[in-house]
Structure formats: structure tokens, C-alpha cells
N, C-alpha and C positions, 0 to 999 in steps of 0.2 A: 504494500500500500504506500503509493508517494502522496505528496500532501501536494491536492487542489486548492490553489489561491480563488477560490470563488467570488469572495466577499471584497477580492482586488476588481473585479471586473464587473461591466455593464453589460446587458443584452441590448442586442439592434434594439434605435426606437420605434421603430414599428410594431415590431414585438409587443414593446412595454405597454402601446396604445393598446393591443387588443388584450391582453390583460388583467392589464386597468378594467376594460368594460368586462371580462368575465367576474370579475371581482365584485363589482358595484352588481351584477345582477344577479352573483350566489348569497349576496349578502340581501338582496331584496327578498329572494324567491328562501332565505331560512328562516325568514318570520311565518312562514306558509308550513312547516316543520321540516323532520328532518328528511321524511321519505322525497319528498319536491326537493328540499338542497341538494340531497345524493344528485337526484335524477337530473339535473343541472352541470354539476358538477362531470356525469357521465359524459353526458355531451359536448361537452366543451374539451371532452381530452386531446382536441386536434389542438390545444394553446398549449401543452408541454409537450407534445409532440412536434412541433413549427423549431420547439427551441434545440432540439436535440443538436442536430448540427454543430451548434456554438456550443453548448454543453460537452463534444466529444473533442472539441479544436483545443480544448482548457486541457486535457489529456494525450493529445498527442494521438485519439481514435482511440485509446483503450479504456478497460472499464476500470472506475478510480477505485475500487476494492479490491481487485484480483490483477489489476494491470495485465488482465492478458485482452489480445484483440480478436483468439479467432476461436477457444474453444470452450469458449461460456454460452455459446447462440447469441441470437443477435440482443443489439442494443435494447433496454429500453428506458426513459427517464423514471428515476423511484422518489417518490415522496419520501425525503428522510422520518418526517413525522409524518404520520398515517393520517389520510386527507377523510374519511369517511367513519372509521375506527379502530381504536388501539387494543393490545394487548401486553401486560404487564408480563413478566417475566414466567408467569404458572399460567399464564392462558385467560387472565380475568381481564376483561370487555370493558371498555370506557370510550364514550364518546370521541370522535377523532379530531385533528387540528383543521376542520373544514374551511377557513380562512386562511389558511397558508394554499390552497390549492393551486393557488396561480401563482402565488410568490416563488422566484426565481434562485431564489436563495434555500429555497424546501431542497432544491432541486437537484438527486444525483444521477450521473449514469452508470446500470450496472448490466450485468447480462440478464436473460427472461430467467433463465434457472436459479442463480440468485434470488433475481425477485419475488420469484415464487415460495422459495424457503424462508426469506424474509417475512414477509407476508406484514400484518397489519403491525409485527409484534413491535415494542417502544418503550420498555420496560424505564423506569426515574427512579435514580441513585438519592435516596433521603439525604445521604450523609456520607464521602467517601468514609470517612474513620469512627461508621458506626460499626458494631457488632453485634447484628442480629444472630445469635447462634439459632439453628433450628427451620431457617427461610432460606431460601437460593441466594434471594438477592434484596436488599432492603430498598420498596418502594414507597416513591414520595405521595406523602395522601393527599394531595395537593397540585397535582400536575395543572399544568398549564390548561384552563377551558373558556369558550366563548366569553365566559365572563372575567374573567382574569387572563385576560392576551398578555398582557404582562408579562407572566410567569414564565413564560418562554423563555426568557432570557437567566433566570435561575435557576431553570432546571437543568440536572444533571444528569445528561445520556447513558445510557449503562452500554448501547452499541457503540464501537468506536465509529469516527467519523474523517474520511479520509480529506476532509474540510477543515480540520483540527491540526495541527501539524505536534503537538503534542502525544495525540491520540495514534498517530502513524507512527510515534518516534518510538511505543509501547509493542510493537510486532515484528519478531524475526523469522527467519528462515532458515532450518538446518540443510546437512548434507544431502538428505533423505527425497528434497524436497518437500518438507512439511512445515505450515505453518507455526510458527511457534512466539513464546514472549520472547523479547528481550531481555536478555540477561540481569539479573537483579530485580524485574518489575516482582515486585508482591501484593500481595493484601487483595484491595477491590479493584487496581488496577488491572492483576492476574485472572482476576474471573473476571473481568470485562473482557480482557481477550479472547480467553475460552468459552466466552458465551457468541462472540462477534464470531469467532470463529466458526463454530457450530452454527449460527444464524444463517452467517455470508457463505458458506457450504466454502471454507478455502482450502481445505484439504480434501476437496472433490478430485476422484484421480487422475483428470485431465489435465489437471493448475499442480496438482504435485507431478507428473510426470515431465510435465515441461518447465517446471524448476527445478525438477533433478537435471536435467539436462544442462541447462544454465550452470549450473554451479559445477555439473563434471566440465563443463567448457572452458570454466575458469581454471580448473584444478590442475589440464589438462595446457593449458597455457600458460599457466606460473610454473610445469614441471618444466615444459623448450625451453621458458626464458632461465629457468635454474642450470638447463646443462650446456644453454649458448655462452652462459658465465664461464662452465667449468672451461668451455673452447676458450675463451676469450683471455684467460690466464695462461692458460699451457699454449697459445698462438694469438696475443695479441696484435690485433686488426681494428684500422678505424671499420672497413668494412663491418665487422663483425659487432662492433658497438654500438654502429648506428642500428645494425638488422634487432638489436636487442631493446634498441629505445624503442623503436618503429613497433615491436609486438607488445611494450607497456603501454603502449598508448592505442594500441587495439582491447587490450584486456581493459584498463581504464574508463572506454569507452562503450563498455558493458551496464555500466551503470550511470550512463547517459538518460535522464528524465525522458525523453522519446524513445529508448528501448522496452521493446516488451519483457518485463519482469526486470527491471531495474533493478530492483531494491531486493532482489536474491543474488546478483551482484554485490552490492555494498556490503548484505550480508558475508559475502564470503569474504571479502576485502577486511570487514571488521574483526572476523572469528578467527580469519589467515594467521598460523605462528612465524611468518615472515614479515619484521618490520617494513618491507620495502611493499608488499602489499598491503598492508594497513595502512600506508601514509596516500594508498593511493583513495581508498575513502576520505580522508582528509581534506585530499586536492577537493572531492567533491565538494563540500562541506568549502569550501572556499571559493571555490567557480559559483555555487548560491548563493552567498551572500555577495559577488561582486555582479550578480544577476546577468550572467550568462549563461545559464539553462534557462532561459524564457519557457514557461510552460504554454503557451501559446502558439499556434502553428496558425500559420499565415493561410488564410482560405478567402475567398469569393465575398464583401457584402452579402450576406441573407437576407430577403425580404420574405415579410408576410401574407400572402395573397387569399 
């Protein structure tokens, strides 16, 4: 999972216009109750659907949970919070964030398969540093509803959020190709992963088989560049030292923000017992903050017709 600068970026204004007007008339047509809002809302799913495009260009075409591009099925946009209704972490039912339905910012893209595992569920963290002994997960009795839109902004996701760069920074990757925490996370950070995990199905065996791959690509690339070294001592050549920067800078470039499964790269870079791969996560971590990975890919004006 790499982190989507979402809340960095605007949708086309044409977009926002129409919107706008699905907005003003879910919001007229929920005084009428909820069965007419659903039925509004249904219809209107061509306004998150117009946006996807833009939605996929922020990732580079892949999906911002599983970062793969071809074997999750195809795209679709997901309501981070459940536009119609939620469920808490044991399956208990609560009215949904029906006024986010067009907000752009609700708005992630994942695969249909995902989606479907995902489902309405939206479980809220009362308290990271409570300890409910006895309950999966401690839910907030207060979540965020119609009448306290507010609350959205306090509440605490128990899914991670690949919109969060915090919440991305809590996920790794072993050799295995399997998702896993990062090292050291504990407590409610650990079972947010293992729950997001199981949620976002990312040890589905299509997304581990082609992260095992990635990471034997890498392993298999730091072992040439290990015994182009051994050549390059016992037959020192500029030849032979440029061919050995030339292949760091292809493995490097594994965990380029527009490769598919990036971030099982950096993992191996991170976990690597050679300092010289580990500095090359580093370099990453310094090419983002001089904001040279633009997560943005250059595409066509979108219009809304």
C-alpha cells in the first residue's frame, strides 16, 4: 500500500458541478426517508463512476490497496465510508455516511473483488489505548450520523487507509509474498492491520504470488550485483563498475511509486542485511520528500458529459 495524496488534489470542475447537484438533491429527496435517498443515490452512481479516471491517474492505474493493476479485476471506485450502510466490526448494522456519496474525498479505487469482501463493513476505534478484553475491537458509540456530520472528523478508522500515509507506513511485506505489519507495530495498530488485511483480501493468492515474484527479482538482482563486486576486485574495470551502478539503479527502481507492487520492493530494501540495499530505501524516502515521484500521471482533461 503506497500513500495517495488525495486531499493534495482537485477533481475537473465539471465534475464538481454535477456533484454539487447530486448532492443538493440526495439531500432533498432524504427528508422523503431512507428507502427514496438509497434509491437516488443508486442512480446517480454514473457521478463516481465519470470520476474514476482521475481517481486511477493519482495511482499511477493501480489499485491504492493492493497496488496491483491486473489481477484484482477490474476497477471500481469504493466508498471508504459506506454510503447506504455500515457495519461494525461483529456485523452490527448502523445507518450509512449517505452525505458523503458524492464527496470526492469518500472516494477510493480498489478492485471489484476487494470490494466485495469489503462490503459495507466500517468498524470506529473508541480509543487506540483502550483495552477492551473480551470484544474484537472497541467500537465508538458515537460514530459519525446525519446529525453529527461532524464527527467524521474524530472518528477513528479501525480499516487502514491508503489516504493516510501513517496508516500505509503500518504494512509490510515478507519473502513469502505475504502481507504483513511492520516490524515493531503492536497493540490496536496490529489488529488494524490484521483486520484491513482480512477485509482488503491482500493475501489473496494472486497479490501474494506476484509479490513473491517481486521480491525473488530483487533477491535475485542484489545476488549479480554481489558477484559483479566479487569480479570487480579480482579484475578491476571502469567497464565493470559502471555495469554494476547501471543494475543498482534498475533494482532501485523497483520501488518507483509507478511500479506495480512498489512497496514489496522497499520492503525488501528495508529487511535486506546489506547496508548498501537498505540505503537504497533511503534514496526513496529522499526523492519524496524532494517530490520527485509525483504520484500523478499526466492524462487527457476529463470532461463530464
Amino acid at each position: 500500500m503506497r500513500y495517495i495524496p488525495l486531499f493534495e488534489q482537485t477533481p475537473p470542475p465539471d465534475w464538481l458541478i454535477k456533484a454539487e447537484e447530486a448532492k443538493t438533491e440526495v439531500e432533498n429527496t432524504a427528508k422523503l426517508g431512507r428507502s427514496e435517498r438509497n434509491e437516488i443515490i443508486d442512480k446517480k452512481a454514473k457521478i463516481w463512476g465519470d470520476l474514476k479516471p482521475w481517481l486511477l491517474g493519482l495511482s499511477y492505474r493501480k489499485c491504492w490497496f493492493s497496488e496491483a493493476r491486473e489481477c484484482f479485476e477490474n476497477w471500481e471506485v469504493e466508498h471508504f465510508r459506506p454510503k447506504k450502510k455500515a457495519l461494525d466490526a461483529e456485523g452490527k448494522e448502523r445507518d450509512g455516511y449517505w452525505w458523503l456519496s458524492f464527496e470526492w474525498i469518500n472516494y477510493r479505487i480498489c478492485g471489484r473483488r476487494l470490494n466485495a469482501k469489503k462490503g459495507t463493513y466500517f468498524p470506529i476505534i473508541n480509543s487506540p489505548d483502550e483495552d477492551n478484553e473480551g470484544t474484537p475491537f472497541p467500537v465508538n458509540n458515537f460514530p459519525a450520523d446525519e446529525n453529527h456530520r461532524d464527527q467524521v472528523e474524530d472518528e477513528l478508522p479501525f480499516l487502514l487507509d491508503p489516504c493516510c500515509e501513517e496508516d500505509c507506513e503500518l504494512l509490510s511485506f515478507n519473502e513469502l509474498g505475504e502481507a504483513v505489519a511492520m516490524s515493531g507495530v503492536e497493540g490496536w495498530d496490529l489488529r488494524r492491520v490484521l483486520f484491513s488485511r482480512d477485509r482488503y483480501m491482500l493475501n489473496f493468492d494472486g497479490l501474494v504470488r506476484e509479490r513473491r515474484l517481486v521480491w525473488e527479482t530483487c533477491d535475485a538482482m542484489v545476488t549479480e550485483i554481489i558477484n559483479l563486486k566479487k569480479e570487480l576486485v579480482d579484475h578491476p574495470s571502469v567497464k565493470k563498475a559502471t555495469k554494476i551502478e547501471e543494475k543498482k539503479q534498475i533494482l532501485a527502481a523497483m520501488a518507483n511509486e509507478e511500479k506495480e507492487f512498489s512497496s514489496v520492493a522497499l520492503a525488501f530494501f528495508i529487511k535486506s542485511e546489506h547496508e548498501w540495499v537498505k540505503r537504497l530505501a533511503a534514496r526513496q524516502t529522499k526523492q519524496k520528500a524532494r517530490g520527485k515521484n509525483s504520484q500523478i500521471v499526466s492524462q487527457e482533461p476529463m470532461r463530464i458529459t
